[in-house]
NUVOPA-373689 format. One record per atom (N, C-alpha, C, O): residue in three letters; y, x, z. Coordinates in steps of 0.05 Angstrom, whole numbers, padded with zeros to 5 digits, always signed. Layout:
BEGIN
alaYXZ/...
//
This chain:
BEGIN
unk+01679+01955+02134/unk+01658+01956+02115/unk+01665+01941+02089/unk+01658+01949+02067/unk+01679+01919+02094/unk+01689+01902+02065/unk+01704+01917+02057/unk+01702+01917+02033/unk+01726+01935+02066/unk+01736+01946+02046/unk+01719+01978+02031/unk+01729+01991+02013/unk+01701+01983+02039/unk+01694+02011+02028/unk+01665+01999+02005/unk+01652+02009+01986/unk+01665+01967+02021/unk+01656+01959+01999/unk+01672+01952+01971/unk+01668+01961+01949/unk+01682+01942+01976/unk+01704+01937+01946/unk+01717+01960+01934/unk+01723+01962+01910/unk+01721+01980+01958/unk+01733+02004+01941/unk+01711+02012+01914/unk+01713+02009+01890/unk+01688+02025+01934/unk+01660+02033+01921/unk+01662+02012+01892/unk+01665+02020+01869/unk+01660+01987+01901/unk+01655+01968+01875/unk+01672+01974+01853/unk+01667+01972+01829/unk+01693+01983+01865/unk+01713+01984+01836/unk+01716+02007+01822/unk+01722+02010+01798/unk+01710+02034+01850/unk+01703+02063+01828/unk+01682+02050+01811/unk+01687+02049+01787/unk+01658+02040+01819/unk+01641+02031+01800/unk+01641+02025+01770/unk+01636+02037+01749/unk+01647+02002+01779/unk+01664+01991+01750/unk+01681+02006+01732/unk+01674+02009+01708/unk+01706+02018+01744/unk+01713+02038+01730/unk+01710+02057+01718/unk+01728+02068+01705/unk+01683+02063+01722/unk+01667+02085+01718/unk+01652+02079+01692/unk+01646+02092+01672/unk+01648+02053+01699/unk+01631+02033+01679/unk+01642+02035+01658/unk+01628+02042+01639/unk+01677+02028+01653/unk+01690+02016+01635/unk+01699+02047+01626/unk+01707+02048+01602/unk+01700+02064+01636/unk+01693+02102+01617/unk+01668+02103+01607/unk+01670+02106+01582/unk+01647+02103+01612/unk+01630+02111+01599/unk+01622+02089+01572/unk+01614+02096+01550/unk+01628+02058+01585/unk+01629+02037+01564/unk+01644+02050+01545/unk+01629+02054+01526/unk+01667+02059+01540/unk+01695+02069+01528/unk+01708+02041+01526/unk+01724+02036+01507/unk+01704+02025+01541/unk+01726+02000+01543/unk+01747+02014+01559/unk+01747+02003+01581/unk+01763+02031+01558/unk+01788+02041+01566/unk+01801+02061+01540/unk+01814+02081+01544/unk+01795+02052+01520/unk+01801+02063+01495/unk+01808+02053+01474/unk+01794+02056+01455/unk+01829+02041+01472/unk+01846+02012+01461/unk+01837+02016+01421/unk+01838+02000+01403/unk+01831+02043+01422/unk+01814+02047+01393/unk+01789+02034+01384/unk+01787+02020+01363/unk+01770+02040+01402/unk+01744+02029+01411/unk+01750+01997+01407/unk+01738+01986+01389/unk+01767+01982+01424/unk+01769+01959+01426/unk+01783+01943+01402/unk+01782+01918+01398/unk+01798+01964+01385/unk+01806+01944+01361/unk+01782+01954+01339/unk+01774+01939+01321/unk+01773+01975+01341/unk+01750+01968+01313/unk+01725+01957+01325/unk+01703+01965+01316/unk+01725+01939+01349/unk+01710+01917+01359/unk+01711+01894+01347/unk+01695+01879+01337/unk+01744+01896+01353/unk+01758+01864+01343/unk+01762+01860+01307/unk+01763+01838+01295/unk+01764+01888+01295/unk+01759+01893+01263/unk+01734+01886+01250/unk+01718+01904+01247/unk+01729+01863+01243/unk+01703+01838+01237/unk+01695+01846+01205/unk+01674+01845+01192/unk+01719+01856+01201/unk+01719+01854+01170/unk+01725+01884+01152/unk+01726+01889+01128/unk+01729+01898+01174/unk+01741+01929+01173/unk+01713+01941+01181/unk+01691+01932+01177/unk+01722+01970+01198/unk+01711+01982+01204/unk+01701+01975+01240/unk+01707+01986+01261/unk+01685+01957+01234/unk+01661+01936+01251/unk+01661+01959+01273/unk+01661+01981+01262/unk+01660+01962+01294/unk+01646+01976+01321/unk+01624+01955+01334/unk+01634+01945+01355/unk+01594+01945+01328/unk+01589+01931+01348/unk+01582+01942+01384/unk+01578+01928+01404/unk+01582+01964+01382/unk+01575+01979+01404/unk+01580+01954+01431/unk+01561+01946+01444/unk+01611+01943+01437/unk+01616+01936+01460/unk+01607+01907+01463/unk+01611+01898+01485/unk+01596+01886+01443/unk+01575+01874+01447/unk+01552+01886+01459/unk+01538+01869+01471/unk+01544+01906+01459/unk+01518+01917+01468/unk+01527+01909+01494/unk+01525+01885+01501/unk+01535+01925+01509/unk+01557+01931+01523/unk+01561+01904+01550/unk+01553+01905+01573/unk+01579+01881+01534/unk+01574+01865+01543/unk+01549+01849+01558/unk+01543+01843+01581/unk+01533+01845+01523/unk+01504+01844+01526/unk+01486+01844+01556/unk+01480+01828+01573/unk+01481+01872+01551/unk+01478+01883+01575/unk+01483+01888+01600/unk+01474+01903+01617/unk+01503+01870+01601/unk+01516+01867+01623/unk+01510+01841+01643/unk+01507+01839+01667/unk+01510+01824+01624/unk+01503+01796+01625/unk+01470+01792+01634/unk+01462+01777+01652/unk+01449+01815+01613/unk+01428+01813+01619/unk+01420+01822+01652/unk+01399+01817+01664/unk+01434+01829+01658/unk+01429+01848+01689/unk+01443+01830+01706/unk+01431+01821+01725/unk+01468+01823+01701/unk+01486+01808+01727/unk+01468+01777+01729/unk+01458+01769+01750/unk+01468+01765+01707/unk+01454+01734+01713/unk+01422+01732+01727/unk+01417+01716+01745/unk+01400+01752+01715/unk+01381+01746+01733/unk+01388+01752+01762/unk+01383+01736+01780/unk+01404+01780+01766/unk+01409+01781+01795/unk+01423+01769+01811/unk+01418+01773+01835/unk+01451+01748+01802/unk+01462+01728+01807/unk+01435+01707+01822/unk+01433+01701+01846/unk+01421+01700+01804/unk+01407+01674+01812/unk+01385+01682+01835/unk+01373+01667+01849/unk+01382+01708+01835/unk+01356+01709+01857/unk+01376+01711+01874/unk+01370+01695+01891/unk+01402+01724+01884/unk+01407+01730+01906/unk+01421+01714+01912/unk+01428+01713+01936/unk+01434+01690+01891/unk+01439+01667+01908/unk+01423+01649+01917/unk+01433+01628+01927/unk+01396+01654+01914/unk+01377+01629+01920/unk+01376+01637+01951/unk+01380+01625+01972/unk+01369+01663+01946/unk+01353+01682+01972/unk+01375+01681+02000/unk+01371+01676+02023/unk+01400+01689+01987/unk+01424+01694+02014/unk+01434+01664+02018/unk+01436+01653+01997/unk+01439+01652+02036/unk+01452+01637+02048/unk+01484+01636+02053/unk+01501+01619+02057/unk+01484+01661+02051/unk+01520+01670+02058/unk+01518+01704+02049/unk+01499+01718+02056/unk+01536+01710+02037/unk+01547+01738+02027/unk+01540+01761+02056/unk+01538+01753+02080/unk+01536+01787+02046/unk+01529+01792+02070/unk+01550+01814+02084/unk+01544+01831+02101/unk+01581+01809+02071/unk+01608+01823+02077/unk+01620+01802+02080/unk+01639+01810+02093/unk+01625+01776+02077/unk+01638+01746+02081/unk+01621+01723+02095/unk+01597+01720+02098/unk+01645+01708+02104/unk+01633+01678+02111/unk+01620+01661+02090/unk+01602+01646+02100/unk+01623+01658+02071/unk+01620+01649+02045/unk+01626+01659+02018/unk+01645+01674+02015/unk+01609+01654+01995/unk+01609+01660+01977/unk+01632+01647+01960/unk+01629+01622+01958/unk+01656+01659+01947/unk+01678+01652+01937/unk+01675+01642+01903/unk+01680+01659+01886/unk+01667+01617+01896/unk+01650+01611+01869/unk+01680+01598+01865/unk+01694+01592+01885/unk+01690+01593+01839/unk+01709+01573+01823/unk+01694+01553+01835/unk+01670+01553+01839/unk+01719+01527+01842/unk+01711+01495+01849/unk+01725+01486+01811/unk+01718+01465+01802/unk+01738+01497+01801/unk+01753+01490+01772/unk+01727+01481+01750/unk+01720+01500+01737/unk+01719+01466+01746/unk+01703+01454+01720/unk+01719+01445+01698/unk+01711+01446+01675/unk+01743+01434+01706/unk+01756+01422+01680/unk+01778+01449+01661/unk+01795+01466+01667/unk+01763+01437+01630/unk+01782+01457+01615/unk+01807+01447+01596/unk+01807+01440+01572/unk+01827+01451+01617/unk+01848+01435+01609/unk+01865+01456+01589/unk+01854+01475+01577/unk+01891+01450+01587/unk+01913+01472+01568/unk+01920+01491+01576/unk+01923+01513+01565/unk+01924+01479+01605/unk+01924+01512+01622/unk+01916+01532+01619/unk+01929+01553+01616/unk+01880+01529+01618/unk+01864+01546+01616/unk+01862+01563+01584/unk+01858+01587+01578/unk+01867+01539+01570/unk+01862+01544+01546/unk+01888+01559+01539/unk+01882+01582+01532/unk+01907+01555+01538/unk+01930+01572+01537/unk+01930+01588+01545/unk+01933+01608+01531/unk+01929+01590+01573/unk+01919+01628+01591/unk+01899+01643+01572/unk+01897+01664+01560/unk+01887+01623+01573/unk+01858+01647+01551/unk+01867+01656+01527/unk+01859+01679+01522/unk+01883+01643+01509/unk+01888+01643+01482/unk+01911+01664+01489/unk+01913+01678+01469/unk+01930+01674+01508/unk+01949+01688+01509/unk+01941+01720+01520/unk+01951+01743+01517/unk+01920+01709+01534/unk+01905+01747+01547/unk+01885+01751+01526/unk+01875+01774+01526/unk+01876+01731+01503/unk+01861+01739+01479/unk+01878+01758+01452/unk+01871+01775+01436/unk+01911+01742+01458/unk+01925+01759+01441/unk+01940+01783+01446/unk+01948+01798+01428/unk+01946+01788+01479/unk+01948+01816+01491/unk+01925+01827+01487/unk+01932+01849+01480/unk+01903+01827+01488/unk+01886+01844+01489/unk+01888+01849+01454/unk+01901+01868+01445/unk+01878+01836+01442/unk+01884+01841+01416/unk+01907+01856+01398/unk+01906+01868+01377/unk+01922+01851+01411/unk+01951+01866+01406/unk+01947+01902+01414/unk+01949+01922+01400/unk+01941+01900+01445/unk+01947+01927+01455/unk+01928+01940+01460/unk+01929+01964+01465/unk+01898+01919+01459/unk+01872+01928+01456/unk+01860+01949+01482/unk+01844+01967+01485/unk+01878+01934+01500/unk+01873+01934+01533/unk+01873+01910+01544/unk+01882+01891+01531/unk+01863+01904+01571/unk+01863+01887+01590/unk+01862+01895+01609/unk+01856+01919+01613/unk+01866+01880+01628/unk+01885+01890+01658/unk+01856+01908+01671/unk+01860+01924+01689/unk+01841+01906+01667/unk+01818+01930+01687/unk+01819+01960+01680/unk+01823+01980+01694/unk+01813+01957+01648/unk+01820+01976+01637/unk+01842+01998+01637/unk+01843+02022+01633/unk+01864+01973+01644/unk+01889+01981+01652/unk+01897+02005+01676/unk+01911+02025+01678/unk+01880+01990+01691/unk+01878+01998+01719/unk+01866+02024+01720/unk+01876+02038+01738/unk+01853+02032+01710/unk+01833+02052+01709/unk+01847+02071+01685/unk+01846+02094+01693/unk+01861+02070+01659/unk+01878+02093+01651/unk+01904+02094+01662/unk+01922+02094+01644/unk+01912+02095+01684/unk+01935+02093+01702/unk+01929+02128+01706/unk+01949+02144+01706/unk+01909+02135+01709/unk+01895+02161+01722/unk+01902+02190+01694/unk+01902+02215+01696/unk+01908+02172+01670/unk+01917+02182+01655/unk+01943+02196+01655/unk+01949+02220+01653/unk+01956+02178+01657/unk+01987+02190+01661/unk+02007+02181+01632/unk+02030+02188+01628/unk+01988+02165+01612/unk+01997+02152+01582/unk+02029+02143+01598/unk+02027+02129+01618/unk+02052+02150+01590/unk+02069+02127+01584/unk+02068+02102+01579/unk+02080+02084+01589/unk+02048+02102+01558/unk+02044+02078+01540/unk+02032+02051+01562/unk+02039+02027+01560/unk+02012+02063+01580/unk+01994+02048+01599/unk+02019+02040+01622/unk+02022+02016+01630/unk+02035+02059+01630/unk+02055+02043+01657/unk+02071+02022+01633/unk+02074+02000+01643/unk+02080+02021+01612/unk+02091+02002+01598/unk+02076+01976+01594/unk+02087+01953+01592/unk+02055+01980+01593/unk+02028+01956+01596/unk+02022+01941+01616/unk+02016+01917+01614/unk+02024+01955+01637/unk+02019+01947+01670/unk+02044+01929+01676/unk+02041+01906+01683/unk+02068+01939+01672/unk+02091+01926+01668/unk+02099+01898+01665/unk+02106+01880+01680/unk+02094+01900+01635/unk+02088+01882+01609/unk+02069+01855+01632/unk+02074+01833+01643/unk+02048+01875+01631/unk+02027+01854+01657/unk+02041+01843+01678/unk+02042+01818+01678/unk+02050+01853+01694/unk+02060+01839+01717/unk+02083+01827+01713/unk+02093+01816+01732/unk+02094+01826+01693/unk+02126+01814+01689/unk+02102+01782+01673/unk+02103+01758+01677/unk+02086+01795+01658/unk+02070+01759+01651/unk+02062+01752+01673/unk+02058+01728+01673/unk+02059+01761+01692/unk+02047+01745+01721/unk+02062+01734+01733/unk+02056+01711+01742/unk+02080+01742+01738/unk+02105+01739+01748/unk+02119+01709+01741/unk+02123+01689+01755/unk+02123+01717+01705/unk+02136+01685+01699/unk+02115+01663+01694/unk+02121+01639+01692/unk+02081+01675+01689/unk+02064+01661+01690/unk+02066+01641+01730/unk+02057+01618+01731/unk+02074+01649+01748/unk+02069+01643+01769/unk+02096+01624+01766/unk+02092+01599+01765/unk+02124+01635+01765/unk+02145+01619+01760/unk+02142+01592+01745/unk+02152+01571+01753/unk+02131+01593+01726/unk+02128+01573+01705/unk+02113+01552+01713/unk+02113+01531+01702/unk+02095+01559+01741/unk+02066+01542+01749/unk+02084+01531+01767/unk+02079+01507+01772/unk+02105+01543+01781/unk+02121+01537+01805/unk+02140+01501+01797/unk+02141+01477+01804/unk+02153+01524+01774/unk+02167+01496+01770/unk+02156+01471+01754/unk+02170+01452+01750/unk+02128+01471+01746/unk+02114+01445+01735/unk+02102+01440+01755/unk+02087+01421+01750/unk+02100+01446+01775/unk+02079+01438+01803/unk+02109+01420+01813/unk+02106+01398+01823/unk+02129+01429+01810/unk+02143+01415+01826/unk+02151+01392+01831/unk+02159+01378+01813/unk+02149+01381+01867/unk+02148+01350+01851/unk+02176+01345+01846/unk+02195+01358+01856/unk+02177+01321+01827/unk+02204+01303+01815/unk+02215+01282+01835/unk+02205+01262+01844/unk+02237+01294+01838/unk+02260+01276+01856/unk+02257+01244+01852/unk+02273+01229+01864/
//
């Protein structure tokens, strides 16, 4: 059942992020064009997104006690915003900006068949990759 739940969840979404046209790296830079030719559409977008997920967030975590496909509900324990974070953010703010995709989006014009998108996915997992390497060897302890 958890998995046909997650599947379901993510046609969802995906579905979401077509009809949003957040899988349209056009859309997303005359988003990010403040001073150009403005798109506010995917603030709506967002907007609206937020308006719907947070009230329903808070009633159904008051109401459920425990998830009702898990033992527990999987929340961030992370409060502090260190460089890490801030660096991760500031680096998927300038991929996205650059290629005017992000990895969901990603995921979902795969169905395309773009060249351009397996070069992206790529691109993605080779930053994960040395993003994970890089965490490896500063985690490491010193002799």
């Amino acid at each position: 059942m958890k998995l046909f739940i997650a599947l379901f969840s993510g046609i969802l979404f995906g579905i979401g992020l077509i009809i949003a046209q957040m899988v349209n790296p056009n859309k997303i830079f005359n988003f990010l064009d403040i001073s150009g030719d403005w798109d506010p559409s995917l603030a709506f977008v967002m907007g609206s997104a937020l308006l719907l997920f947070i009230p329903a967030y808070k009633l159904l975590k008051k109401k459920l006690q425990q998830p009702l496909f898990a033992d527990e509900f999987s929340l961030p324990t992370a409060k502090l915003i260190d460089r890490r974070l801030i660096i991760g953010a500031g680096l998927f703010g300038v991929g996205w900006g650059v290629s005017g995709i992000c990895p969901g989006p990603a995921l979902v014009n795969i169905a395309g068949g773009e060249p351009k998108i397996f070069v992206f996915i790529f691109a993605m997992m080779l930053g994960m990759s040395i993003s994970n390497y890089v965490n490896m060897v500063i985690s490491k302890p010193k002799d």
